[in-house]
N, CA, C and O atoms as CSV, one atom per row, in Angstrom:
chain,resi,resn,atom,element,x,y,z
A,1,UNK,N,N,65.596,236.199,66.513
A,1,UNK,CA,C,65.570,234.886,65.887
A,1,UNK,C,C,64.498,234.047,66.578
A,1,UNK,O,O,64.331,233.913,67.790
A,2,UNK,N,N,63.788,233.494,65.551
A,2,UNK,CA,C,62.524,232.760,66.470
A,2,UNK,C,C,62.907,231.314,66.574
A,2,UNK,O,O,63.515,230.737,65.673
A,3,UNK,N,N,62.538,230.742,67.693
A,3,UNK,CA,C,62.950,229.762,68.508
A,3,UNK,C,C,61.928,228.492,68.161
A,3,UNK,O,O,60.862,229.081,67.980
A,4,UNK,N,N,61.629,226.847,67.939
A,4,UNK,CA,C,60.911,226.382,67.815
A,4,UNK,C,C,60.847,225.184,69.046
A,4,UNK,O,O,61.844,224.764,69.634
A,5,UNK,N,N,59.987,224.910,69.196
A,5,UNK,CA,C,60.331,223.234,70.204
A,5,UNK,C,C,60.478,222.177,69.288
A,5,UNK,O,O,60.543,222.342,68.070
A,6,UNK,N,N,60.530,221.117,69.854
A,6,UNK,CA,C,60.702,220.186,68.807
A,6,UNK,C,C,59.762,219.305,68.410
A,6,UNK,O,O,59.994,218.277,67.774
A,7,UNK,N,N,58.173,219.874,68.953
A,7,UNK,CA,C,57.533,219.284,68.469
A,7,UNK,C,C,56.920,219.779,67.019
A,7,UNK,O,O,56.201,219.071,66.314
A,8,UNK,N,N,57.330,221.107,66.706
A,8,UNK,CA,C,56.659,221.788,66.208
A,8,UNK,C,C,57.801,221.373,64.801
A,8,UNK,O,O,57.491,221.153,63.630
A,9,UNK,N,N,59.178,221.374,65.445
A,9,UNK,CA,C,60.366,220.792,64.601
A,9,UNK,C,C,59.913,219.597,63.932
A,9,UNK,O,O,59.964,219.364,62.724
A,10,UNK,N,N,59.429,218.808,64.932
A,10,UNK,CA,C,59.045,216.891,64.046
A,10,UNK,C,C,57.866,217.641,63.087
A,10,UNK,O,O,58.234,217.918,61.945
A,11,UNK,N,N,57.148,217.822,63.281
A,11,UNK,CA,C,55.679,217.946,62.490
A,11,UNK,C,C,56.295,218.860,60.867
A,11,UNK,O,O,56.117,218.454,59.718
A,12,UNK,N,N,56.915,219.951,61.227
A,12,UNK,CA,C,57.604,220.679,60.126
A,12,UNK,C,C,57.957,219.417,59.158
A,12,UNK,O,O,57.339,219.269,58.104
A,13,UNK,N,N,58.787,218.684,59.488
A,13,UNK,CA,C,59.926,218.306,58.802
A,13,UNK,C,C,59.447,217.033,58.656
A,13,UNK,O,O,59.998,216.348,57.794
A,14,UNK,N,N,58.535,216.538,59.303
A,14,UNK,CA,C,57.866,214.997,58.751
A,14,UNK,C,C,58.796,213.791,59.313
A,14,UNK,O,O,58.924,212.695,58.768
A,15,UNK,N,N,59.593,214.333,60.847
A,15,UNK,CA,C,60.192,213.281,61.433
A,15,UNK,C,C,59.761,212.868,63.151
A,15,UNK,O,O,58.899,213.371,63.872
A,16,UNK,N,N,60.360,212.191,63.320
A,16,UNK,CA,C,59.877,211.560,65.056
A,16,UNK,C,C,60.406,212.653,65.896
A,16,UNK,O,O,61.067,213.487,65.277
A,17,UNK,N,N,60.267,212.837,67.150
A,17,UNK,CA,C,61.253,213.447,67.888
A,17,UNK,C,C,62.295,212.770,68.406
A,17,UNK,O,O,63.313,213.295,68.857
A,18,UNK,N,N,62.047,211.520,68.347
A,18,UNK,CA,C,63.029,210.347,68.807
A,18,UNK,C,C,64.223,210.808,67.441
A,18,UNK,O,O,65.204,211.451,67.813
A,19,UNK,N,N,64.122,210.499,66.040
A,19,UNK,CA,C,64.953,210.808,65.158
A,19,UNK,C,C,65.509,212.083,65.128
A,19,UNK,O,O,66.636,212.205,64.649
A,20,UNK,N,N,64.989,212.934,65.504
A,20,UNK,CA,C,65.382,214.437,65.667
A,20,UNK,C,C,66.656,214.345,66.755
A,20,UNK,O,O,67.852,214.575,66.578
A,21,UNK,N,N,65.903,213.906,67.982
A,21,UNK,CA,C,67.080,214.217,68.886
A,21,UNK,C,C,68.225,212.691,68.831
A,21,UNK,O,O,69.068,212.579,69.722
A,22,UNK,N,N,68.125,211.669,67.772
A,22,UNK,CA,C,69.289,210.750,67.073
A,22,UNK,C,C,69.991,211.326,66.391
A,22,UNK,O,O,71.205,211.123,66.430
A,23,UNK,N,N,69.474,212.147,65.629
A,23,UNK,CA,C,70.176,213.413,64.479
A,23,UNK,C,C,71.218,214.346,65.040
A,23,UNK,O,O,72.167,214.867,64.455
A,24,UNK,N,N,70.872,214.438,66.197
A,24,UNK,CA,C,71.535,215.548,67.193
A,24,UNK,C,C,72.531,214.544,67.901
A,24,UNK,O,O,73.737,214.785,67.957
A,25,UNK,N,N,72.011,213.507,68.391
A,25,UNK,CA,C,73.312,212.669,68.970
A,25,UNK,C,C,74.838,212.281,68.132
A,25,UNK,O,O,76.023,212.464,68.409
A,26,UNK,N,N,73.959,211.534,66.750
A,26,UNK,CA,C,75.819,211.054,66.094
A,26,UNK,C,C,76.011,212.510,65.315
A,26,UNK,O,O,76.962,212.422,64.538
A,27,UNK,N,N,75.611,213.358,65.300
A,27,UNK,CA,C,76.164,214.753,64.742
A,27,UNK,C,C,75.870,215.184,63.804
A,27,UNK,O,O,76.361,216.260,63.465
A,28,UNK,N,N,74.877,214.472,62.936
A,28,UNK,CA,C,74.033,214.974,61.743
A,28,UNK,C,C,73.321,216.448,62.147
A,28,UNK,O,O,72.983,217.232,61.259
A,29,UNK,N,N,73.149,216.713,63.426
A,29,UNK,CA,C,72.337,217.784,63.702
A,29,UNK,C,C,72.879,218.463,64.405
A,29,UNK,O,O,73.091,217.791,65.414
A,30,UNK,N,N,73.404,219.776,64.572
A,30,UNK,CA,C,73.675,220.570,65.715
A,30,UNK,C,C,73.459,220.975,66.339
A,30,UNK,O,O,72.555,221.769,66.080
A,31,UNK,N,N,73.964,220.974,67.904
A,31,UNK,CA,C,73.061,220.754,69.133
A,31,UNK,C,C,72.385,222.333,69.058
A,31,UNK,O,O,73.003,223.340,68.715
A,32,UNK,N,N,70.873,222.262,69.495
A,32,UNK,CA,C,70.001,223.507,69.873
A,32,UNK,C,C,70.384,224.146,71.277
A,32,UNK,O,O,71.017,223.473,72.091
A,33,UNK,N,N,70.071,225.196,71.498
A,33,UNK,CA,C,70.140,226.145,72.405
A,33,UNK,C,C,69.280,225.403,73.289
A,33,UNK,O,O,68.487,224.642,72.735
A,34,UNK,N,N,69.268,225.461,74.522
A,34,UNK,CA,C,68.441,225.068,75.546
A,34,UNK,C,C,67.616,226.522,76.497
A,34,UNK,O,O,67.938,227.709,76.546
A,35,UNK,N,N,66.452,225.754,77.165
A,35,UNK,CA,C,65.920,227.154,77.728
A,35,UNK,C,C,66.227,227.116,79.504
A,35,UNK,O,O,66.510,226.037,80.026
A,36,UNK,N,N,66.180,227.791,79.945
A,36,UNK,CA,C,66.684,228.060,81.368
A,36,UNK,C,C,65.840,226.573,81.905
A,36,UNK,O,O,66.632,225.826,82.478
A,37,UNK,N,N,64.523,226.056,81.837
A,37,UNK,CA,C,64.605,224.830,82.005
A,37,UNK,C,C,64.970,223.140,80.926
A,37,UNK,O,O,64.361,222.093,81.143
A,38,UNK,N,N,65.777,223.256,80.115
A,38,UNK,CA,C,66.449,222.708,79.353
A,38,UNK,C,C,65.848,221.673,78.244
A,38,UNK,O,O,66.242,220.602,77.781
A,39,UNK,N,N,64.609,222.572,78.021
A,39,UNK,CA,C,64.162,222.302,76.617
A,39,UNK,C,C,65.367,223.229,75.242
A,39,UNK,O,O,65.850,224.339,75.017
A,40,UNK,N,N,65.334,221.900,74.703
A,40,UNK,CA,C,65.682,222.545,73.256
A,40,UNK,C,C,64.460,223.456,72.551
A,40,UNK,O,O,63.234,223.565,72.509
A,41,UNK,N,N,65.753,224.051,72.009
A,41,UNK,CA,C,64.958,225.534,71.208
A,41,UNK,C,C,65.983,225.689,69.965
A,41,UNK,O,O,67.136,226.063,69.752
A,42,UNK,N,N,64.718,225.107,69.185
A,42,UNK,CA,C,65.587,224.949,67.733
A,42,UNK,C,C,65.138,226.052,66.894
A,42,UNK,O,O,64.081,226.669,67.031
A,43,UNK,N,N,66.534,226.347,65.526
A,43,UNK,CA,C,65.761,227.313,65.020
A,43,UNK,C,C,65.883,226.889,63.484
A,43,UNK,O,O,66.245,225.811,63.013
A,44,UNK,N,N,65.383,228.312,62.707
A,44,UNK,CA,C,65.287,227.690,61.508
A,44,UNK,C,C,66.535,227.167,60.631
A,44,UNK,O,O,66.149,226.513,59.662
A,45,UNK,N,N,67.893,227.287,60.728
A,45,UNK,CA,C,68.847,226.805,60.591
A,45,UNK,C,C,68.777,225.150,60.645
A,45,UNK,O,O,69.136,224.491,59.669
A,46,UNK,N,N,68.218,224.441,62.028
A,46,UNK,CA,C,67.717,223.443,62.325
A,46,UNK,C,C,67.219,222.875,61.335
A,46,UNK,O,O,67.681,221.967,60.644
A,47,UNK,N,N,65.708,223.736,61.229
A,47,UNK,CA,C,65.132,223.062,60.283
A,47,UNK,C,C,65.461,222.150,59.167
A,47,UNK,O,O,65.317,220.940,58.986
A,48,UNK,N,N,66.205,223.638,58.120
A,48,UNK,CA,C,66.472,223.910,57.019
A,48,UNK,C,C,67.662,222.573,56.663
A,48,UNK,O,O,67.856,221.977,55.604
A,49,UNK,N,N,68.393,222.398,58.156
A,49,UNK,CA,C,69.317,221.354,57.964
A,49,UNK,C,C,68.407,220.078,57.786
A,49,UNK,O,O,68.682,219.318,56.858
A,50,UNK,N,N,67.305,219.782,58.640
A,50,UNK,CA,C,66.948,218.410,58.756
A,50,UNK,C,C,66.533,217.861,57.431
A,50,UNK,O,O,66.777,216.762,56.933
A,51,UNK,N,N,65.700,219.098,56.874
A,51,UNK,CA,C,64.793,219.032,55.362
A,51,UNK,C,C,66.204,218.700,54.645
A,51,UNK,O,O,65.996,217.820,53.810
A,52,UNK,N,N,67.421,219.044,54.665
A,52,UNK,CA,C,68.705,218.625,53.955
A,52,UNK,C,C,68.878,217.216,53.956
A,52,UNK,O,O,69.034,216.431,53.020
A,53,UNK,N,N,68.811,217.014,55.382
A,53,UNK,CA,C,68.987,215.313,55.585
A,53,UNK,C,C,68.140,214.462,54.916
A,53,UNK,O,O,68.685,213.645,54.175
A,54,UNK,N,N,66.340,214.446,55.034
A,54,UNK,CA,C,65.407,213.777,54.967
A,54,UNK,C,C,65.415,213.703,53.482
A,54,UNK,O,O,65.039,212.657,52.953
A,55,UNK,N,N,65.936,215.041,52.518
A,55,UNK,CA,C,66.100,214.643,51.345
A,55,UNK,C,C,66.964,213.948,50.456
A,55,UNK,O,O,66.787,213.447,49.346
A,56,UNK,N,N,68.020,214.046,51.275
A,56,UNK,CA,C,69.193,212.726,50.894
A,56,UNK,C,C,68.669,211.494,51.639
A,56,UNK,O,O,68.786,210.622,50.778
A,57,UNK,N,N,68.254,211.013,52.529
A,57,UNK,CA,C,67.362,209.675,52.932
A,57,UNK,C,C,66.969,209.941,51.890
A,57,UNK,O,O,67.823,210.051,51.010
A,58,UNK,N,N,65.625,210.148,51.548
A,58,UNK,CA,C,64.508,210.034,50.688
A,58,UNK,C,C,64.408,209.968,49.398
A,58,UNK,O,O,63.834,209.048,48.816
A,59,UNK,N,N,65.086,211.163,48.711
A,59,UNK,CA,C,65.688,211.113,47.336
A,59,UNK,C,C,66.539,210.313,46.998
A,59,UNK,O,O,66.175,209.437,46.214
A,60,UNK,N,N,67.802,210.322,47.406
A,60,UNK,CA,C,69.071,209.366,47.508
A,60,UNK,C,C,69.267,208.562,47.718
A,60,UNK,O,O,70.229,207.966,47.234
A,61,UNK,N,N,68.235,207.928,48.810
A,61,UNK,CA,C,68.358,206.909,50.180
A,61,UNK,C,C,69.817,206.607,50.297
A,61,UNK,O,O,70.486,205.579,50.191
A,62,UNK,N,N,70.160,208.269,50.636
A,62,UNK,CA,C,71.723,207.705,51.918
A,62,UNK,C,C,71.732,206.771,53.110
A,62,UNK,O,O,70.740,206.576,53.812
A,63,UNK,N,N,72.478,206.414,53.227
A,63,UNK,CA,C,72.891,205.833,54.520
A,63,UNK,C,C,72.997,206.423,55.838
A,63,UNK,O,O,72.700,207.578,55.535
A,64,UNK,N,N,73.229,206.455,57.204
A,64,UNK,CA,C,73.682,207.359,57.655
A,64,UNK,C,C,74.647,207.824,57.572
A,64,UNK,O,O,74.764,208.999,57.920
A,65,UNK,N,N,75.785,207.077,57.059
A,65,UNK,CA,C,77.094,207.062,56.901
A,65,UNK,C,C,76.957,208.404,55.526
A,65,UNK,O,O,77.560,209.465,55.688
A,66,UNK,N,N,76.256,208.200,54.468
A,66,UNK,CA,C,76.178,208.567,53.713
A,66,UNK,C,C,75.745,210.032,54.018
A,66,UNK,O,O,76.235,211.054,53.537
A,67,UNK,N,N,74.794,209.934,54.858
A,67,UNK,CA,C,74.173,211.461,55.440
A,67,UNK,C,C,75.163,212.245,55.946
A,67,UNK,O,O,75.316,213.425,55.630
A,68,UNK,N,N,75.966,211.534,56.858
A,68,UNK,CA,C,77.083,212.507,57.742
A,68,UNK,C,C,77.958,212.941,56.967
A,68,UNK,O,O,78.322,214.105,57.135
A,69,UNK,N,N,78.522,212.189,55.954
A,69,UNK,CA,C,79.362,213.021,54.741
A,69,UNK,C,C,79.182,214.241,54.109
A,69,UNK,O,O,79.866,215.263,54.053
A,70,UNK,N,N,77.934,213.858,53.570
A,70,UNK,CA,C,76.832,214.693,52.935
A,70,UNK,C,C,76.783,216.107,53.477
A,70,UNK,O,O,77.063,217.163,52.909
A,71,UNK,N,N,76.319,215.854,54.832
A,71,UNK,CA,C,75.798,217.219,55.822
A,71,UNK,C,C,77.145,217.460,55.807
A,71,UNK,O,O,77.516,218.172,54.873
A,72,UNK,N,N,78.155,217.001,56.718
A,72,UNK,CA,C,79.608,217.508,56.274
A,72,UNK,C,C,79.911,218.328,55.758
A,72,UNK,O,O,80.257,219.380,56.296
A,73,UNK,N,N,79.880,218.103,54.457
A,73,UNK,CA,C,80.614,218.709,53.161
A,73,UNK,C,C,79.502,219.666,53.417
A,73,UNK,O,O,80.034,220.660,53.912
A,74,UNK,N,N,78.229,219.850,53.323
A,74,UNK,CA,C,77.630,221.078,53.559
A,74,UNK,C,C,77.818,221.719,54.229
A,74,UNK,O,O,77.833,222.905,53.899
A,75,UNK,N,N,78.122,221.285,55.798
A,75,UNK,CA,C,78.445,222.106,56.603
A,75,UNK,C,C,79.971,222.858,56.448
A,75,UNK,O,O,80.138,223.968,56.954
A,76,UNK,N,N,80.946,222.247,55.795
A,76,UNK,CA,C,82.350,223.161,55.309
A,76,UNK,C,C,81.915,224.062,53.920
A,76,UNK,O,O,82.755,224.859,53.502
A,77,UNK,N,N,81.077,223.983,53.460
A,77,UNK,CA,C,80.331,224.931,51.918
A,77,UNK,C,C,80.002,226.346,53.304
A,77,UNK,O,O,80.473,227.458,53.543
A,78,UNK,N,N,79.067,225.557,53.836
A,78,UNK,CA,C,79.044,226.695,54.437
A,78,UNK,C,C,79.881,228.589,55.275
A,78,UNK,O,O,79.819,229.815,55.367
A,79,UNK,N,N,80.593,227.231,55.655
A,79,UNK,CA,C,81.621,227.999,56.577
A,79,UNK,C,C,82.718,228.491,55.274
A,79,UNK,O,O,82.884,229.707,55.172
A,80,UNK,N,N,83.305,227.775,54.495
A,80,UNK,CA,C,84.018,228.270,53.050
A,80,UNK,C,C,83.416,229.789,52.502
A,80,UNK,O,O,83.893,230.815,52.017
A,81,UNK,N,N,81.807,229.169,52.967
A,81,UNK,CA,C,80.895,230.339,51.668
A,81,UNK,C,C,81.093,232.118,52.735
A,81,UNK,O,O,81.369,233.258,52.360
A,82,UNK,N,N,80.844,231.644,53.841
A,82,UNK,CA,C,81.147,233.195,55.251
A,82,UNK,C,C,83.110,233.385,54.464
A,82,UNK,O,O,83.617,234.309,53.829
A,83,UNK,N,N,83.412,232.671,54.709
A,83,UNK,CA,C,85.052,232.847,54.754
A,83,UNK,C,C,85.130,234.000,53.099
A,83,UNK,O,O,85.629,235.124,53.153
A,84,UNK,N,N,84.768,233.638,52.290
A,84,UNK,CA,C,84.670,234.088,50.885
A,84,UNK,C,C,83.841,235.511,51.060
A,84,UNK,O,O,84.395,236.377,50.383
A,85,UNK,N,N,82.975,235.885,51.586
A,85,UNK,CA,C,82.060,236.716,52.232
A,85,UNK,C,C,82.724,237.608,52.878
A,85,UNK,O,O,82.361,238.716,52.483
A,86,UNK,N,N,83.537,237.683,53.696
A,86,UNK,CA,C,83.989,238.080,54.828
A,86,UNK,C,C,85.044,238.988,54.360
A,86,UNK,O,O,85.290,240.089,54.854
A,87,UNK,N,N,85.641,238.447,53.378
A,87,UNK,CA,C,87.243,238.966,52.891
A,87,UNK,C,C,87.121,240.118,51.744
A,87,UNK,O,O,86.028,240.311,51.212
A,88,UNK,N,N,88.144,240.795,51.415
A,88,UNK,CA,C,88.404,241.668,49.965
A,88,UNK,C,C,89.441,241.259,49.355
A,88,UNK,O,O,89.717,241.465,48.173
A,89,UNK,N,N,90.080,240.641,50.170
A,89,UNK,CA,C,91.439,240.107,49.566
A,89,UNK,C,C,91.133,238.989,48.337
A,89,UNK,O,O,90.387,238.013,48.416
A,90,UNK,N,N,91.960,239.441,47.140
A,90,UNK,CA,C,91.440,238.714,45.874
A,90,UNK,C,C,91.829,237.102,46.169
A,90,UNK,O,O,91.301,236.045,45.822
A,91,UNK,N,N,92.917,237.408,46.914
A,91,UNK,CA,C,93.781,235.925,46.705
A,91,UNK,C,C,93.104,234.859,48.033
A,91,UNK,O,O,93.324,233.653,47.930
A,92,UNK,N,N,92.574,235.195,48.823
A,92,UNK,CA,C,92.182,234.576,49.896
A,92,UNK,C,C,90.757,234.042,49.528
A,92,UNK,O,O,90.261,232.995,49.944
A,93,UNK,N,N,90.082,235.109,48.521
A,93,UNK,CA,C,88.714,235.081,47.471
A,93,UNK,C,C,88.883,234.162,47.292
A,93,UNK,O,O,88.169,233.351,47.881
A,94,UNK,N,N,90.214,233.524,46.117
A,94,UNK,CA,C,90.578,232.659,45.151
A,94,UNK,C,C,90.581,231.127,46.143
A,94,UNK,O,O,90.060,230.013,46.093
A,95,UNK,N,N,91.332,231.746,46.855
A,95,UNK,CA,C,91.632,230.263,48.180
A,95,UNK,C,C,90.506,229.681,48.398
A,95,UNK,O,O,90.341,228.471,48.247
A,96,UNK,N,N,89.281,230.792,48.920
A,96,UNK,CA,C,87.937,230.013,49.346
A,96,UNK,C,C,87.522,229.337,48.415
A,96,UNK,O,O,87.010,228.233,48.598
A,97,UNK,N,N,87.696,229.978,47.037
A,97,UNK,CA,C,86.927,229.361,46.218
A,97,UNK,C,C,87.264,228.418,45.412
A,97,UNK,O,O,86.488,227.819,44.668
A,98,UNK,N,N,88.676,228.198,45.539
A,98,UNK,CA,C,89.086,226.499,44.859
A,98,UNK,C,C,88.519,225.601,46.009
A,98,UNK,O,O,87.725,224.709,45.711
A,99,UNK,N,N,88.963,225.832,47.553
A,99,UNK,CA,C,87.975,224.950,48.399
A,99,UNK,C,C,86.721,224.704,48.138
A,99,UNK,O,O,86.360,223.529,48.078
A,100,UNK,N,N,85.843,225.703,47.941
A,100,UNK,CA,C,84.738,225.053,47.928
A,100,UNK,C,C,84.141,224.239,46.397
A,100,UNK,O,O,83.094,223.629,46.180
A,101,UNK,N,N,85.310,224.549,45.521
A,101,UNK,CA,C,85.322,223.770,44.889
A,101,UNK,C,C,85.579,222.415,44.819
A,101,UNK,O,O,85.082,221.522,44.132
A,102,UNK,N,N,86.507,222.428,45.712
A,102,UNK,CA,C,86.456,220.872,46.245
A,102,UNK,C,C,85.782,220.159,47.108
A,102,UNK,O,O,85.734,218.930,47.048
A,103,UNK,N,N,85.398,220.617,47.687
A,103,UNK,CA,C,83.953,220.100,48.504
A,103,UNK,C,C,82.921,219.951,47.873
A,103,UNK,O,O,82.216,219.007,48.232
A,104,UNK,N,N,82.394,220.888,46.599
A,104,UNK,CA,C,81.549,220.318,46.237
A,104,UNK,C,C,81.615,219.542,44.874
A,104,UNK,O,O,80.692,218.998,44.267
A,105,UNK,N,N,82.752,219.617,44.598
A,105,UNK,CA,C,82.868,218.024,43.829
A,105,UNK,C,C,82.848,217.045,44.250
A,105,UNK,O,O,82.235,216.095,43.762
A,106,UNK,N,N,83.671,217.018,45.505
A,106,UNK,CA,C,83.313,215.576,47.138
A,106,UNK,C,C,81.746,215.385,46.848
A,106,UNK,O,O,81.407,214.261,46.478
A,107,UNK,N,N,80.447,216.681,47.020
A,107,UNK,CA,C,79.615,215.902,46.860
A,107,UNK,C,C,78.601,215.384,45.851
A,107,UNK,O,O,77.631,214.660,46.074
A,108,UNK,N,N,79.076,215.969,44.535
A,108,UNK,CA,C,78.986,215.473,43.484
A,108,UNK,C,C,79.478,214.136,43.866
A,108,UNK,O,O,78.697,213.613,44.661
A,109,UNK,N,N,80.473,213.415,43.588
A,109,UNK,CA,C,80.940,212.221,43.863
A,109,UNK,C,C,79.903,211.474,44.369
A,109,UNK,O,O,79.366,210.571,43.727
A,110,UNK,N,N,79.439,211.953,46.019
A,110,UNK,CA,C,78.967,211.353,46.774
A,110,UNK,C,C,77.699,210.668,45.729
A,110,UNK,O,O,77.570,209.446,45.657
A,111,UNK,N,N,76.946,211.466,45.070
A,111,UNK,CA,C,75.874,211.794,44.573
A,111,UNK,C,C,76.010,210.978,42.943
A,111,UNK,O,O,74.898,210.662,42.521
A,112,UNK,N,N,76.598,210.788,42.466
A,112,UNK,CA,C,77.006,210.386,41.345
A,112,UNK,C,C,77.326,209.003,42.241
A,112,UNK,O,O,76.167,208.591,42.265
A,113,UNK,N,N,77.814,208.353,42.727
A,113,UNK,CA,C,78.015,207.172,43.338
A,113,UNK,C,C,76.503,206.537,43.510
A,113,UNK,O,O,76.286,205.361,43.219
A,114,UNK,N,N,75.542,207.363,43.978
A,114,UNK,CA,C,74.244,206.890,44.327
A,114,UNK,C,C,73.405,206.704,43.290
A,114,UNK,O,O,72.624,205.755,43.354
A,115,UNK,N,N,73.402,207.564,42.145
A,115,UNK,CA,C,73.258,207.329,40.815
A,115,UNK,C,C,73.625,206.446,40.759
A,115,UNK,O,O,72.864,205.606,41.238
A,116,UNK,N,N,74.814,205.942,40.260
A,116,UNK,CA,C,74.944,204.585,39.198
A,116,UNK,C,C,74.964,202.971,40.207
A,116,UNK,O,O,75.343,201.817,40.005
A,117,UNK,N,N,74.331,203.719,41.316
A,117,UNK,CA,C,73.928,202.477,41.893
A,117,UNK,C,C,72.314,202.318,41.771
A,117,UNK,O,O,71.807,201.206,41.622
A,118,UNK,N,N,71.729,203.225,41.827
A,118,UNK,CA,C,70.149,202.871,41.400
A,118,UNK,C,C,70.171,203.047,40.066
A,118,UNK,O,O,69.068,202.862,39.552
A,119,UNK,N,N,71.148,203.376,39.226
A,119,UNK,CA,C,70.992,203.044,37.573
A,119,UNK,C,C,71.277,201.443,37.555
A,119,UNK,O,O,70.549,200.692,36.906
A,120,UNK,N,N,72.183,201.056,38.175
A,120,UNK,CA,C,72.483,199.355,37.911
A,120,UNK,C,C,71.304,198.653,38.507
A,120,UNK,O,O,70.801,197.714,37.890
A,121,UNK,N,N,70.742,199.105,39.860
A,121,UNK,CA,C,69.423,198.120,39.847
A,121,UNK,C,C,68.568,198.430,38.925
A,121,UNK,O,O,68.014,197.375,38.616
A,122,UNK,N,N,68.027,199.534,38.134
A,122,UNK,CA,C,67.214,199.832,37.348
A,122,UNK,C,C,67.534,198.626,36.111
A,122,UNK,O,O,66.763,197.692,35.892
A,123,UNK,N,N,68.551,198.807,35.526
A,123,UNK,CA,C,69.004,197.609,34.724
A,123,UNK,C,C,68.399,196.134,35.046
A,123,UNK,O,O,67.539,195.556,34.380
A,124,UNK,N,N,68.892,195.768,35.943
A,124,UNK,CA,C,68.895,194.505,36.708
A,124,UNK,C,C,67.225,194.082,36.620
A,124,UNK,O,O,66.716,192.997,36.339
A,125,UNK,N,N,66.428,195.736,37.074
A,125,UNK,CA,C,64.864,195.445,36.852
A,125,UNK,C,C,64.057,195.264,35.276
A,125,UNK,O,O,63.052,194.663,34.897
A,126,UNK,N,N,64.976,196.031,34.694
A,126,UNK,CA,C,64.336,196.320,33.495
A,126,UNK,C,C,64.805,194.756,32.691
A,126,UNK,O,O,63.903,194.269,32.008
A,127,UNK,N,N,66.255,193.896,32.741
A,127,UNK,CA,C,65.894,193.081,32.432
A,127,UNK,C,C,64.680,192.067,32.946
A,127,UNK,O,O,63.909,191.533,32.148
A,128,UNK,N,N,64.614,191.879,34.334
A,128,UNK,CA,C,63.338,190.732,34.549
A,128,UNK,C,C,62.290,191.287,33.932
A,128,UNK,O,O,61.349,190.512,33.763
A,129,UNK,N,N,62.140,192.448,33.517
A,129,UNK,CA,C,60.749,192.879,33.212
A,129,UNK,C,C,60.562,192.234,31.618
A,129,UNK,O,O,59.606,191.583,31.197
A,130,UNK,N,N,62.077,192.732,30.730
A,130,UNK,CA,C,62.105,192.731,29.749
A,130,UNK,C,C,61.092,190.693,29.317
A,130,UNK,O,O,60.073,190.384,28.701
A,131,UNK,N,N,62.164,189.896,30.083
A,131,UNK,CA,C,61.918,188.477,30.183
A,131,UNK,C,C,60.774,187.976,30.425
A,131,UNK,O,O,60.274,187.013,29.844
A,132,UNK,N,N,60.030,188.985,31.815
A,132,UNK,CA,C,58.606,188.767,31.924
A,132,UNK,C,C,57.878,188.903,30.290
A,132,UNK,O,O,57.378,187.914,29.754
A,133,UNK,N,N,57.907,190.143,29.677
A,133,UNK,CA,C,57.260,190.361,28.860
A,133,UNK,C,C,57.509,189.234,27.625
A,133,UNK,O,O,56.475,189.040,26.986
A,134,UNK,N,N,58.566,188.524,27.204
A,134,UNK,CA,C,59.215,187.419,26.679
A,134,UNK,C,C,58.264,186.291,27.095
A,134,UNK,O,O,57.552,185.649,26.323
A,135,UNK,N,N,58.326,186.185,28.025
A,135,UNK,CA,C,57.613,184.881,28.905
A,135,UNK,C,C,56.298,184.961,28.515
A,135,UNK,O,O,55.935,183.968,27.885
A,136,UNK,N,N,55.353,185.916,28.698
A,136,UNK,CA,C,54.129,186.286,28.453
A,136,UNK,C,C,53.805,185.982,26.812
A,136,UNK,O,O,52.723,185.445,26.577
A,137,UNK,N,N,54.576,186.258,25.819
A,137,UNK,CA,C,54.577,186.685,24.503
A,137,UNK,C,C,54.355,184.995,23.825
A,137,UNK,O,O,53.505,184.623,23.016
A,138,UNK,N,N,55.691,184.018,24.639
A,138,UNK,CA,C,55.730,182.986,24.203
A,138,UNK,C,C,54.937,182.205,24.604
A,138,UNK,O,O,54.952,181.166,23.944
A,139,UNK,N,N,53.937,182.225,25.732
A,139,UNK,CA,C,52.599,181.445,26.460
A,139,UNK,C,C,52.077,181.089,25.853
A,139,UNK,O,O,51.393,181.814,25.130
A,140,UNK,N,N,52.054,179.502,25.731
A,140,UNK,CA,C,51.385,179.206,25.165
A,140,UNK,C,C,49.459,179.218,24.832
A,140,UNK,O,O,48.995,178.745,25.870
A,141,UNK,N,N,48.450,179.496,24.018
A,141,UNK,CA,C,47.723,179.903,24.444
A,141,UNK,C,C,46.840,178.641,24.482
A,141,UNK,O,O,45.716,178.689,24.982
């Protein structure tokens, strides 16, 4: 498994190292392996998580609050998805998989919540715009 520093981590992923290792403090991120002199050594798991985060900021603009849910529920998809993996048993199959059915309706929810909150400002914009264009129409010339 190849190992990264974290500078090579910020530059990947288009974040600070200061935010990287914030990510790692309130638990959005899981702590990296350290090296016999106690640099972190992140791997692509790391990564793959942060690019998770930066796209709920970015796309979504979660919160952090919003992020830690988020990663959350990903991080139990995950562990659900090994558990489902792991087994032959039909009924334990079945178990994993109403769970992770519920988790990822949790983040549907999450996600659908963020929707019809940038659908209501969209509204909110599209009327001033609408009025601008009103305003303009009736100017006198």
């Amino acid at each position: 498994m190849e190992n990264y520093k974290i500078d090579d981590v910020a530059k990947e992923c288009g974040l600070t190292k200061r935010t990287i290792r914030y990510y790692e403090e309130i638990g959005l991120l899981f702590a990296p392996d350290r090296s016999d002199g106690g640099t972190r050594l992140y791997s692509r798991a790391h990564i793959d998580q942060l690019k998770q985060i930066t796209n709920a900021r970015e796309v979504l603009g979660f919160s952090l609050q919003e992020m830690q849910d988020y990663v959350s529920a990903s991080n139990k998809i995950a562990e659900r998805h090994q558990g489902y993996l792991q087994t032959e048993d039909r009924d334990q199959k079945r178990k994993e998989l109403l769970e992770l059915e519920s988790i990822v309706a949790h983040q549907l929810q999450i996600i659908d919540q963020k929707l019809a909150k940038i659908a209501e400002v969209r509204q909110m914009t599209e009327v001033r715009y609408q009025r601008v264009q009103e305003a303009l129409k009736n100017l006198p010339e």
